[in-house]
C-alpha positions in Angstrom: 0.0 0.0 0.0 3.0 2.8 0.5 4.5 1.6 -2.7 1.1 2.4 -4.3 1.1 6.1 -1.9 4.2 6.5 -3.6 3.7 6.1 -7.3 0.7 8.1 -7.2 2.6 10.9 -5.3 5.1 11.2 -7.6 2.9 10.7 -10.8 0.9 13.6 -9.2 4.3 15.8 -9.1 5.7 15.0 -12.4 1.9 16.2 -13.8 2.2 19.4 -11.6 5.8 20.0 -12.9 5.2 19.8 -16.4 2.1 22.0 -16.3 3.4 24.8 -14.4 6.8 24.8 -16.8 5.2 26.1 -20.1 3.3 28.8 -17.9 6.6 30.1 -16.7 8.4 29.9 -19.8 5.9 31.5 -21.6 6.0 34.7 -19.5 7.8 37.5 -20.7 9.4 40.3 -18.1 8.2 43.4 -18.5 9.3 45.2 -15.6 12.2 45.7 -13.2 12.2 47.0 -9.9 14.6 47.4 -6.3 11.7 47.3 -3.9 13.1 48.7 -0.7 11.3 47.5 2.1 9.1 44.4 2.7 5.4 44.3 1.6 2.8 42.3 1.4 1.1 41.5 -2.4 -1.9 39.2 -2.3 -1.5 37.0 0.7 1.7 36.7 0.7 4.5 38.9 2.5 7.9 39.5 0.1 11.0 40.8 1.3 13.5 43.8 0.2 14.7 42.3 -3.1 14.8 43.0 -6.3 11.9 41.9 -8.1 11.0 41.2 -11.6 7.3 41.3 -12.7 5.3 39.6 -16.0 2.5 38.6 -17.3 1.7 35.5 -18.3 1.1 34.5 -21.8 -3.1 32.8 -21.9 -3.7 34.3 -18.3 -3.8 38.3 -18.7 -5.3 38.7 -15.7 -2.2 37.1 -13.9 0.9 38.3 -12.8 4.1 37.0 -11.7 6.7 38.6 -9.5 9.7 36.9 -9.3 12.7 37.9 -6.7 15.7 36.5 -6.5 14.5 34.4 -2.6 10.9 34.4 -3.6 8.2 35.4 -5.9 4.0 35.0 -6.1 1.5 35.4 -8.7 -1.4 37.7 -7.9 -4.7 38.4 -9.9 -5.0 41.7 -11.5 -7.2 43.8 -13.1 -6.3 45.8 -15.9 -7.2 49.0 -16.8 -5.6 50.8 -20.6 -4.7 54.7 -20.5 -4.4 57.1 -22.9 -0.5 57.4 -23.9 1.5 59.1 -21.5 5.3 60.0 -20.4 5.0 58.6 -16.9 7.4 56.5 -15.8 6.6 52.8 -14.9 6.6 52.3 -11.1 4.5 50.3 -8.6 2.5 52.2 -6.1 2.1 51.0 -2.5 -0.5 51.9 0.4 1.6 52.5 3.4 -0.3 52.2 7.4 2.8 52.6 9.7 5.7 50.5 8.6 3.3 48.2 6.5 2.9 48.8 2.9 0.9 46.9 0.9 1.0 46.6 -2.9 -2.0 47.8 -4.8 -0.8 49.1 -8.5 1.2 48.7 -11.0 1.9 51.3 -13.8 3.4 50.1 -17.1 5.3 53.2 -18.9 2.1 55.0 -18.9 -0.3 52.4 -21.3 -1.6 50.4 -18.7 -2.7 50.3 -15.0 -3.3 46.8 -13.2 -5.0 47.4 -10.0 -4.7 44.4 -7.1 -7.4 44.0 -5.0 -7.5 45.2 -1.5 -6.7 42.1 0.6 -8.1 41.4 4.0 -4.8 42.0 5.8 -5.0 45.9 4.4 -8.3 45.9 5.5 -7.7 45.2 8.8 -4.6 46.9 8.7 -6.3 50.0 8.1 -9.5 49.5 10.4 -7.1 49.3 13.3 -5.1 52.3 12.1 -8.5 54.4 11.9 -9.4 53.0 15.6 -6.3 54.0 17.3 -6.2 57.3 15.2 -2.5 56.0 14.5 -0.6 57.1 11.1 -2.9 57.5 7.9 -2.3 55.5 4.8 -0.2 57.3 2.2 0.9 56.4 -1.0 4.7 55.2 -2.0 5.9 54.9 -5.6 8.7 53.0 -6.2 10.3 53.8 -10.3 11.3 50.5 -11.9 12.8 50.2 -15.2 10.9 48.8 -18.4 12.8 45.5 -20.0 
C-alpha cells in the first residue's frame, strides 16, 4: 500500500511540474524593480529584493513577480490609458511601517489594479481605531525590459 502512496505521489508531481513549466516559460518580463522595504502583495508577504514582474502568456489577468528568494503570482485587473510620459513604477498603500501593494503602472499604457486584501483591511481599520498614522501612497520607479 506505501508503494502504491508512492507512485501516485510522484505521478501527481511529475503532472504538476510539467504543467506549471510552459506557464513560466511562456511569461515574458516586462518590468524591473529594487523594492526597498518588505510588503505584502496578495497573501503573501515579500522581502526587500529586487523583483522582476510579467505577465503571463493565456492568463492576462495574472501576474508574476519573481525575486531572487521568492516570488508570487497575484490576480489583477487591468485598466488601458491614454499614452502618456510617466514613468513605470509600482505604487504602494503605506499604514505605519506596513505597505501593501495595490498598483502597478506600465510606462504609462496600462494600470493593473490588485485588489484590496483582508490583511490591508484590517490593517487599516485598526489604524483608523487607534487614530495612529494614515495611509499614504509610495511609488517606487522601476525600469521597463
Amino acid at each position: 500500500m506505501r508503494m502504491f502512496n508512492r507512485l501516485v505521489t510522484g505521478f501527481a508531481t511529475v503532472a504538476a511540474l510539467a504543467t506549471v513549466t510552459p506557464v513560466w516559460a511562456q511569461s515574458e518580463v516586462h518590468l524591473r524593480v529594487r523594492v526597498p522595504f518588505e510588503f505584502t502583495v496578495g497573501n503573501a508577504t515579500l522581502p526587500v529584493d529586487t523583483y522582476r514582474l510579467s505577465r503571463m502568456n493565456g492568463h492576462p489577468e495574472m501576474l508574476f513577480l519573481r525575486g531572487d528568494r521568492t516570488g508570487t503570482f497575484v490576480q489583477i485587473d487591468e485598466t488601458r490609458l491614454p499614452r502618456n510620459d510617466e514613468a513605470a513604477s509600482l505604487v504602494f498603500h503605506r499604514y505605519g511601517d506596513q505597505y501593501f501593494l495595490r498598483e502597478v503602472r506600465w510606462d504609462g499604457s496600462a494600470r493593473l489594479d490588485l485588489r484590496e486584501t483582508k490583511a490591508e483591511r484590517i490593517t487599516a481599520e485598526g489604524r483608523r481605531e487607534g487614530a495612529a498614522s494614515l495611509m499614504k501612497t509610495v511609488i517606487v520607479v522601476g525600469e521597463r525590459r
